[in-house]
N, CA, C and O atoms as a Tinker XYZ file with bonds, in Angstrom:
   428  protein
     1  N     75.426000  126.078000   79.174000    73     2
     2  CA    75.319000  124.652000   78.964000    64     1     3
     3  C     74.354000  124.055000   79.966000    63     2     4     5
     4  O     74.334000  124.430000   81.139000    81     3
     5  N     73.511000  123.068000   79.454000    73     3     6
     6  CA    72.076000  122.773000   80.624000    64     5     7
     7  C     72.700000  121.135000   80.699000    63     6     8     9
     8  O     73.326000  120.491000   79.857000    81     7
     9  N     72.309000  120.831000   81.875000    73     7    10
    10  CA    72.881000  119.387000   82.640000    64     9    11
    11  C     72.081000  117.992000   81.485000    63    10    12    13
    12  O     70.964000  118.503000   81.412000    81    11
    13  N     72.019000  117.308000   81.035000    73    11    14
    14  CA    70.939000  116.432000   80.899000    64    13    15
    15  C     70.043000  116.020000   82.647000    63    14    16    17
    16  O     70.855000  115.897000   83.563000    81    15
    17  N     68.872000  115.872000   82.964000    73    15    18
    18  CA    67.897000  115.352000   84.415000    64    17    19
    19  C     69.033000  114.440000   84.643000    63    18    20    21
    20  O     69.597000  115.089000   85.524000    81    19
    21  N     69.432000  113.873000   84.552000    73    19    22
    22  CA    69.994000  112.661000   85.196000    64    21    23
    23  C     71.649000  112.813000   86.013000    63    22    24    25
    24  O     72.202000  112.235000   86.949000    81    23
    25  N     72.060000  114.052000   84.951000    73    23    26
    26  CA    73.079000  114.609000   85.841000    64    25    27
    27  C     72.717000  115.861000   86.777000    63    26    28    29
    28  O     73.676000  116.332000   87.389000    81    27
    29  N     71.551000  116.424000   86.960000    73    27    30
    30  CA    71.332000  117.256000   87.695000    64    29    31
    31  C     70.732000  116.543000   88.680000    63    30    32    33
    32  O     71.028000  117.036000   89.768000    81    31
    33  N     69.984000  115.555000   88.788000    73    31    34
    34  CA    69.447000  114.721000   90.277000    64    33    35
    35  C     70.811000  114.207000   90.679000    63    34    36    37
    36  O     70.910000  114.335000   91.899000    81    35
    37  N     71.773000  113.741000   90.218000    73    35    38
    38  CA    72.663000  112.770000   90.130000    64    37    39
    39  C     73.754000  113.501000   91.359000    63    38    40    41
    40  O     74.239000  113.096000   92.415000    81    39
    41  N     73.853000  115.369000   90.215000    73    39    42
    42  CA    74.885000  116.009000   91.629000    64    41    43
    43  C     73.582000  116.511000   92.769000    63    42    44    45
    44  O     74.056000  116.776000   93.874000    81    43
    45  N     72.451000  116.636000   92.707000    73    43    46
    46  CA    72.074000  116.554000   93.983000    64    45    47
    47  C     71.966000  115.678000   94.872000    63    46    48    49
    48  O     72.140000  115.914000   96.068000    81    47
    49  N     71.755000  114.891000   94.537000    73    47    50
    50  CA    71.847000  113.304000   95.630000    64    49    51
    51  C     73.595000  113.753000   96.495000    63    50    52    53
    52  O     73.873000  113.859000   97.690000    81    51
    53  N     74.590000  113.945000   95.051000    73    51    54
    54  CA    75.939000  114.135000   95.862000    64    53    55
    55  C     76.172000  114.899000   96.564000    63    54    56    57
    56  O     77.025000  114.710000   97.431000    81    55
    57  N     75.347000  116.305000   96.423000    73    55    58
    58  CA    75.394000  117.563000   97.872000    64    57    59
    59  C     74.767000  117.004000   98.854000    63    58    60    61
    60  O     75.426000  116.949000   99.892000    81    59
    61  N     73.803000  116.602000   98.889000    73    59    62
    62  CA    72.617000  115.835000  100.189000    64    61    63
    63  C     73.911000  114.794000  100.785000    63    62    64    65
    64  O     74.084000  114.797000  102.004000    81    63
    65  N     74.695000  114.026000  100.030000    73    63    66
    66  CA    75.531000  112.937000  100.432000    64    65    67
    67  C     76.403000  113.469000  100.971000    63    66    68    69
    68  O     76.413000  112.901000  102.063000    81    67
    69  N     77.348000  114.348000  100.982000    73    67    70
    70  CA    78.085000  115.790000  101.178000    64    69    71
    71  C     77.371000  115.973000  102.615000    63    70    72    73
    72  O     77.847000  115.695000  103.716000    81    71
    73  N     76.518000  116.337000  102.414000    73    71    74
    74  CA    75.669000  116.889000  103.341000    64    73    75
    75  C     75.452000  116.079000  105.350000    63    74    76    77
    76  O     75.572000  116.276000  106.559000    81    75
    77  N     75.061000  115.135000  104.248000    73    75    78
    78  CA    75.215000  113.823000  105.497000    64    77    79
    79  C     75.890000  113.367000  106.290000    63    78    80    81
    80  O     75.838000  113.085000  107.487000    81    79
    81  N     77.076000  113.275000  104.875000    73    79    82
    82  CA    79.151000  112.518000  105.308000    64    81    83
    83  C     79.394000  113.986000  106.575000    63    82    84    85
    84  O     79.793000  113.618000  107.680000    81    83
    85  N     79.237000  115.016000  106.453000    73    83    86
    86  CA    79.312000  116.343000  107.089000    64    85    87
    87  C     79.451000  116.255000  108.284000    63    86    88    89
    88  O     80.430000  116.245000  109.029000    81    87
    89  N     77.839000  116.155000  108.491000    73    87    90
    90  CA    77.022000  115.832000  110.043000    64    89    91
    91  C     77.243000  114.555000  110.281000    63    90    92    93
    92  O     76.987000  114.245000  111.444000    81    91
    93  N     77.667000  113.602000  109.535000    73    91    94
    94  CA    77.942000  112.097000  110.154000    64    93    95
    95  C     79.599000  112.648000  111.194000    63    94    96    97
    96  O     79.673000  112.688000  112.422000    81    95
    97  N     80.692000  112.990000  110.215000    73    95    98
    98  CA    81.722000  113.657000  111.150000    64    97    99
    99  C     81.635000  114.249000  111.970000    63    98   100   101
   100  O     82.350000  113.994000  112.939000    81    99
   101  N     80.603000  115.484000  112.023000    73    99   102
   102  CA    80.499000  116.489000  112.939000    64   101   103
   103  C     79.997000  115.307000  114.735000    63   102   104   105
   104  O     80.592000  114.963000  115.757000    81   103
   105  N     79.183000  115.198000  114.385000    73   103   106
   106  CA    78.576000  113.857000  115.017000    64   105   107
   107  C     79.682000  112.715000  115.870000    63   106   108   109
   108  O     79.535000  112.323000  117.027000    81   107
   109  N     80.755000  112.354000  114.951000    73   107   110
   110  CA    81.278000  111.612000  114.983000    64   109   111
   111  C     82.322000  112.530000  116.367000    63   110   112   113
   112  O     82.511000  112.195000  117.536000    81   111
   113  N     82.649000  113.328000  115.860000    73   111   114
   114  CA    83.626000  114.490000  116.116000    64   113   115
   115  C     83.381000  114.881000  118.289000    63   114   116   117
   116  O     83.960000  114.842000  119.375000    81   115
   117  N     81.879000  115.267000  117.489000    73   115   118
   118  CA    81.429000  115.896000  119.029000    64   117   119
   119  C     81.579000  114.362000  119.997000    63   118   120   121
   120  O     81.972000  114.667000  121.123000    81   119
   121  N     81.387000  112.937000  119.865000    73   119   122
   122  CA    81.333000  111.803000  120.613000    64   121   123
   123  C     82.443000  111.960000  121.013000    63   122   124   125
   124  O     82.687000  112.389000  122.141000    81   123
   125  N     83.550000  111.555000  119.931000    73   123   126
   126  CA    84.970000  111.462000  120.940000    64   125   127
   127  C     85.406000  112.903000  121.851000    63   126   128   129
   128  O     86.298000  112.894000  122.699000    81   127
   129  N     84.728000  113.917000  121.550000    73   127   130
   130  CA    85.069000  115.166000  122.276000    64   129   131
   131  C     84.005000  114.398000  123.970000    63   130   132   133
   132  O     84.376000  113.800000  124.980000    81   131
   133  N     83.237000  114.662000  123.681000    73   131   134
   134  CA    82.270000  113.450000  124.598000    64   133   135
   135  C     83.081000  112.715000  125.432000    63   134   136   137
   136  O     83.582000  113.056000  126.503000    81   135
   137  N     83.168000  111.584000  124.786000    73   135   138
   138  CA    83.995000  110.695000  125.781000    64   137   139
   139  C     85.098000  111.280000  126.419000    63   138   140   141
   140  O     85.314000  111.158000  127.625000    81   139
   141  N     85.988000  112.078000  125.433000    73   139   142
   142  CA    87.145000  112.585000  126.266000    64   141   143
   143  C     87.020000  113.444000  127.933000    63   142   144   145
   144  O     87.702000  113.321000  128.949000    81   143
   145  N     85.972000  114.211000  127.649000    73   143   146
   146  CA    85.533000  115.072000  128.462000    64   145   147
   147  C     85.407000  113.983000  129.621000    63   146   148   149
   148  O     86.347000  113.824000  130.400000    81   147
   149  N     83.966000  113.062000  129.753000    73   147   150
   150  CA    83.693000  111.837000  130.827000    64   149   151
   151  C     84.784000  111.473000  131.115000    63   150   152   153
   152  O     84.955000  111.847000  132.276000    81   151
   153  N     86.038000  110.732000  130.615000    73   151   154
   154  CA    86.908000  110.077000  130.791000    64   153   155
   155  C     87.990000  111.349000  132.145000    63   154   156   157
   156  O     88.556000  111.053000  133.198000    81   155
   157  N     87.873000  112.487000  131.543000    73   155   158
   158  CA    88.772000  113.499000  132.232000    64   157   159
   159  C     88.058000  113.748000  133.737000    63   158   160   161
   160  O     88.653000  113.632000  134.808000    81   159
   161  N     86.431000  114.174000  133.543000    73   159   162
   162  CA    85.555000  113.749000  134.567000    64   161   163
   163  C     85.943000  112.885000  135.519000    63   162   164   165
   164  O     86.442000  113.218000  136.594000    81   163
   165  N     85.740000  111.830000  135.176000    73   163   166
   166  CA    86.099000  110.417000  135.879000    64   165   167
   167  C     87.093000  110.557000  137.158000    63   166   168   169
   168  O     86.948000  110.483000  138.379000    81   167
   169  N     88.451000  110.857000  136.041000    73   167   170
   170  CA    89.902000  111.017000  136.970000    64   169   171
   171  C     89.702000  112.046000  137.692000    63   170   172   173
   172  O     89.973000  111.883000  138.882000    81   171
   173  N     89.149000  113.511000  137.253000    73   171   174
   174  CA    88.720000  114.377000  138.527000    64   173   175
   175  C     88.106000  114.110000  139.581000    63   174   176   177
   176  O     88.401000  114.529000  140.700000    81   175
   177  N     86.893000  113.143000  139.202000    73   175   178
   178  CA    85.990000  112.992000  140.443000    64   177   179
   179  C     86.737000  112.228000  141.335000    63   178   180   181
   180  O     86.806000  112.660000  142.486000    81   179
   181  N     87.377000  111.071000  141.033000    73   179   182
   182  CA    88.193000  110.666000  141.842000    64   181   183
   183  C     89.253000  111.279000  142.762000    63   182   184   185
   184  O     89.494000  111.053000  143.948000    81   183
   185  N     89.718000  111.968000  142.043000    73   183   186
   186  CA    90.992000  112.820000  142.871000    64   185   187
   187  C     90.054000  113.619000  144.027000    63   186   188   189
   188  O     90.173000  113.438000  145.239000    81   187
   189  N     89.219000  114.425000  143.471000    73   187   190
   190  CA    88.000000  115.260000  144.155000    64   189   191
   191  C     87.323000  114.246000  145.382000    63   190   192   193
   192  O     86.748000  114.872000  146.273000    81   191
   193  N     87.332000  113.215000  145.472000    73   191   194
   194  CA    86.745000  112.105000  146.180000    64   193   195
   195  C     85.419000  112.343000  145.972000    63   194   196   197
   196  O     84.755000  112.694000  146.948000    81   195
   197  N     84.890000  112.229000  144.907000    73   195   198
   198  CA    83.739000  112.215000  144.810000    64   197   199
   199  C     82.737000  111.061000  144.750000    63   198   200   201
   200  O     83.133000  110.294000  143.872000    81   199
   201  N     81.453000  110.547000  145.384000    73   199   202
   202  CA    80.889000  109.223000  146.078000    64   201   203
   203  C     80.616000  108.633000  144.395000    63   202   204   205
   204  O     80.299000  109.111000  143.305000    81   203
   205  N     80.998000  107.171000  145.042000    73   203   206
   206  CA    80.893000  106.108000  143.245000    64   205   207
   207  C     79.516000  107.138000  142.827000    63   206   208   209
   208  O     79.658000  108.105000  142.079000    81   207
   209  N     78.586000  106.871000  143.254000    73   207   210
   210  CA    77.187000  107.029000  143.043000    64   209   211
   211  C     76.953000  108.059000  142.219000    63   210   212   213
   212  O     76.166000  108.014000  141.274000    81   211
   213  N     77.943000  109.480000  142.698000    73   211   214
   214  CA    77.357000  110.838000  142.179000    64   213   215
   215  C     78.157000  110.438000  140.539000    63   214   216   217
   216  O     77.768000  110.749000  139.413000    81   215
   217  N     79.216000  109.756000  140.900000    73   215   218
   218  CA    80.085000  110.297000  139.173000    64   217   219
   219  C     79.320000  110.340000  138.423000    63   218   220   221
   220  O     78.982000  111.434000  137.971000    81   219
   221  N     78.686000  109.061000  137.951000    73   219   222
   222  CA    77.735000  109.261000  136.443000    64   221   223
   223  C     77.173000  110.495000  136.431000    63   222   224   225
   224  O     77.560000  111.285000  135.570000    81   223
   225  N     76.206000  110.877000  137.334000    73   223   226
   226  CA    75.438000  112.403000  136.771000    64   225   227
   227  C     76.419000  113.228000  137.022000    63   226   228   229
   228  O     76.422000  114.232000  136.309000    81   227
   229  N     77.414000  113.126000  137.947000    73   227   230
   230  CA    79.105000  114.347000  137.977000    64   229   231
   231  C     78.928000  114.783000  136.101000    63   230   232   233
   232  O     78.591000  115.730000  135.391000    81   231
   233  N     79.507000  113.102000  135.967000    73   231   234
   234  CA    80.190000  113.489000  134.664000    64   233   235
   235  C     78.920000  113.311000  133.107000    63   234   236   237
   236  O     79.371000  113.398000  131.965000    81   235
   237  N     78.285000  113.210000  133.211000    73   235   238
   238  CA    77.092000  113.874000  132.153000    64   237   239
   239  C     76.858000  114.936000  132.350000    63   238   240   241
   240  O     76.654000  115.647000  131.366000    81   239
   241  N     76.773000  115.581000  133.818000    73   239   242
   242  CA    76.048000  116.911000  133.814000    64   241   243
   243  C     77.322000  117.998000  133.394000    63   242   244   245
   244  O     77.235000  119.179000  133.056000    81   243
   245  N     78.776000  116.954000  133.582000    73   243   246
   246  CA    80.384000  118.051000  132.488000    64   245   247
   247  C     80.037000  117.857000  131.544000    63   246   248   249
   248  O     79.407000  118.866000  131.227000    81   247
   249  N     79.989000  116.828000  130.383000    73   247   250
   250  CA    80.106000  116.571000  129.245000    64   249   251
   251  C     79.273000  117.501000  128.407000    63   250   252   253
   252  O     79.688000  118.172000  127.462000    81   251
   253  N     77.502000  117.437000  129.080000    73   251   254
   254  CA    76.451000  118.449000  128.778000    64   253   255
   255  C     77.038000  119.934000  128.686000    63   254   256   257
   256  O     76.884000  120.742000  127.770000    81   255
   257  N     77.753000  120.078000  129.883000    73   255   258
   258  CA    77.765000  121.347000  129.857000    64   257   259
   259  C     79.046000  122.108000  128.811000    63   258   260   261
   260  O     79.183000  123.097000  128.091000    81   259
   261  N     79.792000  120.971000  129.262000    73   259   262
   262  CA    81.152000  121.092000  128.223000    64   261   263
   263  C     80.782000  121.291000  126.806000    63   262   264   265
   264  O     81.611000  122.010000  126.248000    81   263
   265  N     80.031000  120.986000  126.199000    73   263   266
   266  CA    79.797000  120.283000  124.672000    64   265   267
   267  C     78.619000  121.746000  124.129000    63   266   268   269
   268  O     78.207000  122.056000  123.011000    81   267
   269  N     78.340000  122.464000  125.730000    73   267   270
   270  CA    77.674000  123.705000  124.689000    64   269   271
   271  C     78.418000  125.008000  124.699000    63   270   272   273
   272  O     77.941000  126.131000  124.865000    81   271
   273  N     80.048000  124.565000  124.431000    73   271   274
   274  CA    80.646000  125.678000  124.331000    64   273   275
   275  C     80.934000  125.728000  122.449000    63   274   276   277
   276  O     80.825000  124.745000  121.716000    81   275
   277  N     81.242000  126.882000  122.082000    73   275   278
   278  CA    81.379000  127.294000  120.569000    64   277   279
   279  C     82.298000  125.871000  120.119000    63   278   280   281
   280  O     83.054000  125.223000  120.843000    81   279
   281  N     81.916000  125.616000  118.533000    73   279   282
   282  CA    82.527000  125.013000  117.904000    64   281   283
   283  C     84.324000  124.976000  118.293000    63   282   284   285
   284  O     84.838000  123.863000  118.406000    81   283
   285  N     85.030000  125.990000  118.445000    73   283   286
   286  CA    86.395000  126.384000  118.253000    64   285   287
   287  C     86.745000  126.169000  119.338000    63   286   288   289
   288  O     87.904000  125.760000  119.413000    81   287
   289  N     86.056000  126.306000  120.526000    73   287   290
   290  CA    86.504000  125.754000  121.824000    64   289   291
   291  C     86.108000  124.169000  121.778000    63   290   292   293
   292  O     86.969000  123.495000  122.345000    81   291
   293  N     85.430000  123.687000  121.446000    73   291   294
   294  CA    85.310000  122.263000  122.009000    64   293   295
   295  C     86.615000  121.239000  121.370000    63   294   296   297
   296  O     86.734000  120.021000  121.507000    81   295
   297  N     87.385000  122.055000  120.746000    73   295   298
   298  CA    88.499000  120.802000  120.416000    64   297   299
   299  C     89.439000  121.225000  121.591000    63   298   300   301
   300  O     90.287000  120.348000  121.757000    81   299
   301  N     89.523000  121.847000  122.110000    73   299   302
   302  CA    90.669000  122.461000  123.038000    64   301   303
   303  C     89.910000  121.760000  124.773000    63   302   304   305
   304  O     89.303000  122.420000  125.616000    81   303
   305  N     90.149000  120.698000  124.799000    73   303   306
   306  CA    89.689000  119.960000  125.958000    64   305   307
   307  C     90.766000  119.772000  126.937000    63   306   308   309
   308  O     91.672000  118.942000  127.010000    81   307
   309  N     90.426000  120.764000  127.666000    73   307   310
   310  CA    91.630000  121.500000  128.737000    64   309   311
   311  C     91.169000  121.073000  130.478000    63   310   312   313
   312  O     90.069000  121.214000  131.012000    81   311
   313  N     92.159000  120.646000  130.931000    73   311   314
   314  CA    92.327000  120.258000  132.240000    64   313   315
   315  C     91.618000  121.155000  133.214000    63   314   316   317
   316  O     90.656000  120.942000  133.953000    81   315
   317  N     92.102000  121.850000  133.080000    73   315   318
   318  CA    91.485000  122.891000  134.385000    64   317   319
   319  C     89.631000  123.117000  134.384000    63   318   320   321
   320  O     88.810000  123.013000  135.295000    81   319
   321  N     89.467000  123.512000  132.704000    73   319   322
   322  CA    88.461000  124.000000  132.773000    64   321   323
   323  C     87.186000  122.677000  133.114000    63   322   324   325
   324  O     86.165000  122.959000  133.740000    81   323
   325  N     87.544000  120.844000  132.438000    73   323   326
   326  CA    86.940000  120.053000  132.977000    64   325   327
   327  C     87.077000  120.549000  134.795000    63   326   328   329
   328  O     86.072000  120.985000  135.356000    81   327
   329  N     88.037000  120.451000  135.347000    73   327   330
   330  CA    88.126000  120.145000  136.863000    64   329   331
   331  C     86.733000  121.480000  136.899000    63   330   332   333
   332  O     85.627000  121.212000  137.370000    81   331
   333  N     87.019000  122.637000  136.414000    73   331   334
   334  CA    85.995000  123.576000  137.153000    64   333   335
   335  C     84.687000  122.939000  136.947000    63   334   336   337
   336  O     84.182000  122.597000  138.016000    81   335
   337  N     83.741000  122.583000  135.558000    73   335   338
   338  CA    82.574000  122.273000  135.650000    64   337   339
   339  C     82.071000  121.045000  136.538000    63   338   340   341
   340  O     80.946000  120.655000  136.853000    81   339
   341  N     83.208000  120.648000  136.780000    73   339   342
   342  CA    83.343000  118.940000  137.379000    64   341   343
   343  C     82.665000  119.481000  138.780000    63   342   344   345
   344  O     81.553000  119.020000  139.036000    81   343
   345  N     83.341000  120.586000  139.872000    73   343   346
   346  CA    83.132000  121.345000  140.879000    64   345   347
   347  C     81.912000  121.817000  140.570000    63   346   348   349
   348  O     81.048000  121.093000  141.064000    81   347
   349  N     81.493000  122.682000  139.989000    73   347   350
   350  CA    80.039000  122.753000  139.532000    64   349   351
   351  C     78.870000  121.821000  139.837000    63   350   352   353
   352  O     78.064000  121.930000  140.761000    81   351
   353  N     78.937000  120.765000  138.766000    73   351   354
   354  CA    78.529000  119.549000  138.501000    64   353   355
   355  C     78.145000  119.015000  140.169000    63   354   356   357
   356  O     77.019000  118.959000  140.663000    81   355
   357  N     79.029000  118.775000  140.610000    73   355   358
   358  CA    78.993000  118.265000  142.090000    64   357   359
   359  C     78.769000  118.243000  143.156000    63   358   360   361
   360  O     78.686000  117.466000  144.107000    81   359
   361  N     78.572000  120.231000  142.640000    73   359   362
   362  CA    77.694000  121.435000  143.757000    64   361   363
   363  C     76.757000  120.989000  143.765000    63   362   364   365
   364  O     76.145000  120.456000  144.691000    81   363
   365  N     76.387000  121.204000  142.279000    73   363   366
   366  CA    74.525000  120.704000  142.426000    64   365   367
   367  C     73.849000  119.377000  142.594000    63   366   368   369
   368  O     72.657000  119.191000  142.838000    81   367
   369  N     75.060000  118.228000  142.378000    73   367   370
   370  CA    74.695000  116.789000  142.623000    64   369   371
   371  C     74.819000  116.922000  144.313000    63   370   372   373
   372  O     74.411000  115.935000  144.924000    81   371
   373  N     75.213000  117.768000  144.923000    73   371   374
   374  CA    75.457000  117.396000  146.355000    64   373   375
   375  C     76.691000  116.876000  147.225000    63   374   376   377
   376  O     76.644000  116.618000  148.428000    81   375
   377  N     77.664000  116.785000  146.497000    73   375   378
   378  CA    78.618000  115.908000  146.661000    64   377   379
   379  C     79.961000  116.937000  147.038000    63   378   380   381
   380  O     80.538000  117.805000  146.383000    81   379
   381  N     80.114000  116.506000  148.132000    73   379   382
   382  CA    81.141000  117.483000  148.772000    64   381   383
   383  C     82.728000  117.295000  148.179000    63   382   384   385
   384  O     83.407000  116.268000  148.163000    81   383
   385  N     83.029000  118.496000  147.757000    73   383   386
   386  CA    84.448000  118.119000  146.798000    64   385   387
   387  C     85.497000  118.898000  148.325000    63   386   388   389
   388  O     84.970000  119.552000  149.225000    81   387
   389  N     86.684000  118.652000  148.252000    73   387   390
   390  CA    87.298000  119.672000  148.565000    64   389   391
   391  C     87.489000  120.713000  149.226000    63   390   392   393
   392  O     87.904000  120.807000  150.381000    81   391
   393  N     87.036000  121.925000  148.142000    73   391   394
   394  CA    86.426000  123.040000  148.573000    64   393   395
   395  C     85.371000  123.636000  148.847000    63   394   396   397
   396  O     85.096000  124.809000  149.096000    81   395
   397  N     84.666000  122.477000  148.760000    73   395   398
   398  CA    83.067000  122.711000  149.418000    64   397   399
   399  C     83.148000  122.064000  150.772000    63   398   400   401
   400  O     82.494000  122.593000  151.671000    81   399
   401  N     83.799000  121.081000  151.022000    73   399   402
   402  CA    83.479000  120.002000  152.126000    64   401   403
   403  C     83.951000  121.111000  153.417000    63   402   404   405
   404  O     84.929000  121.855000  153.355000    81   403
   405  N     82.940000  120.999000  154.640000    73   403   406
   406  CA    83.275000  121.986000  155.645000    64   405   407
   407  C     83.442000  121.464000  156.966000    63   406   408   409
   408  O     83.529000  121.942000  158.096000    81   407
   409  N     83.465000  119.814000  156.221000    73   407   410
   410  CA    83.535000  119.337000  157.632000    64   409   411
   411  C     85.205000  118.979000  158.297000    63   410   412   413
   412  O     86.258000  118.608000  157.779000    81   411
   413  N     84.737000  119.346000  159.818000    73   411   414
   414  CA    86.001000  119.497000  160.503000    64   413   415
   415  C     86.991000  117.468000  160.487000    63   414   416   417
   416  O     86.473000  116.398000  160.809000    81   415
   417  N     88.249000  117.693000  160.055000    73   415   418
   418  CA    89.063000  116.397000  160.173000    64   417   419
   419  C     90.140000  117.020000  161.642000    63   418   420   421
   420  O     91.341000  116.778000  161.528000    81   419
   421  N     89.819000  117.548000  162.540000    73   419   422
   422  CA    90.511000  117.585000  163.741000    64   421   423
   423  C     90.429000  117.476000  164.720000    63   422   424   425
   424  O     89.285000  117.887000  164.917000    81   423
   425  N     90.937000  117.108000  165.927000    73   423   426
   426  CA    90.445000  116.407000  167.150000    64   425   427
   427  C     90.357000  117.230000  168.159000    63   426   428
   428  O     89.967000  116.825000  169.254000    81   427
């Protein structure tokens, strides 16, 4: 059985639309994974005492790094593993966390 043109452009427009609605979710999907990540950032850097100044690039340079793990991991937005890139993140911003900081607090 052959389509009449008008139903064969008609379901392609609807795969392309399919197509779009897809990557509009996927899209949609990876942001709030996004924000969640920054937001978890945030409360780490703080606890971490990390300087107002460094957080923003702290927590872009997690989110970045967070967001290029496999599809199947990025819904599983897990505590620990933010705190580790967060430590990372902070190495290379400069910003003494914790277990980097070597300076002496004794008299």
């Amino acid at each position: 059985m052959k389509l009449p043109p008008f139903l064969a452009v008609g379901a392609a427009l609807a795969l392309v639309g399919c197509d779009a609605a897809t990557d509009l979710a996927k899209d949609q999907l990876g942001e709030q994974i996004r924000t969640t990540v920054v937001e978890q950032c945030q409360s780490v850097s703080e606890s971490l005492n990390i300087a107002n100044e460094l957080v923003t690039p702290v927590c872009e340079c997690t989110a970045d790094t967070f967001m290029e793990k496999s599809a199947d991991e990025l819904t599983q937005v897990d505590q620990a593993r933010v705190e580790e890139i967060v430590r990372a993140c902070a190495s290379e911003a400069g910003a003494a966390t914790p277990e980097t900081n070597t300076e002496s607090t004794g008299g």
